[in-house]
C-alpha positions as CSV (number, residue, x, y, z in Angstrom):
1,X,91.4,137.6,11.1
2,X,91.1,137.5,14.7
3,X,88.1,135.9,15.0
4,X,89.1,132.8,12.3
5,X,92.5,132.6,14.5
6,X,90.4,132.3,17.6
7,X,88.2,129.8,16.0
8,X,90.8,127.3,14.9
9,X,92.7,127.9,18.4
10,X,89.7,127.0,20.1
11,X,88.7,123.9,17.3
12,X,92.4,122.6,18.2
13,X,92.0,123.0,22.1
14,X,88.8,120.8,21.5
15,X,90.5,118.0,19.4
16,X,93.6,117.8,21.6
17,X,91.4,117.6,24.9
18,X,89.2,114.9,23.6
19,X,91.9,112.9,22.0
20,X,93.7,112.3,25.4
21,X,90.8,112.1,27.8
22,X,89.3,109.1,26.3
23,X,92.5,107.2,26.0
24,X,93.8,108.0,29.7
25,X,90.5,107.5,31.1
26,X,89.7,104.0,29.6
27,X,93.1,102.4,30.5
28,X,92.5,103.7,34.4
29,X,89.0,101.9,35.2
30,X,90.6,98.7,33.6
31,X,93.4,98.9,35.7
32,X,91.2,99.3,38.7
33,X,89.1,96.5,37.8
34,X,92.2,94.5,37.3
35,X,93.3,95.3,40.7
C-alpha cells in the first residue's frame, strides 16, 4: 500500500509541476519580447 501511495504521490507531483511550468514560462519570454 505504500508503494501504490508513493506512486500516485509522485504521478501527482509530476502533473502539478508540468501543468504550471509551461504556462508561467510561455507568458514570461513574450513579455520580454514585448518589452
Amino acid at each position: 500500500m505504500n508503494i501504490s501511495a508513493f506512486n500516485k504521490t509522485r504521478r501527482v507531483m509530476k502533473e502539478h509541476t508540468k501543468r504550471p511550468v509551461p504556462s508561467p514560462v510561455k507568458p514570461s519570454p513574450k513579455r520580454i519580447k514585448y518589452k
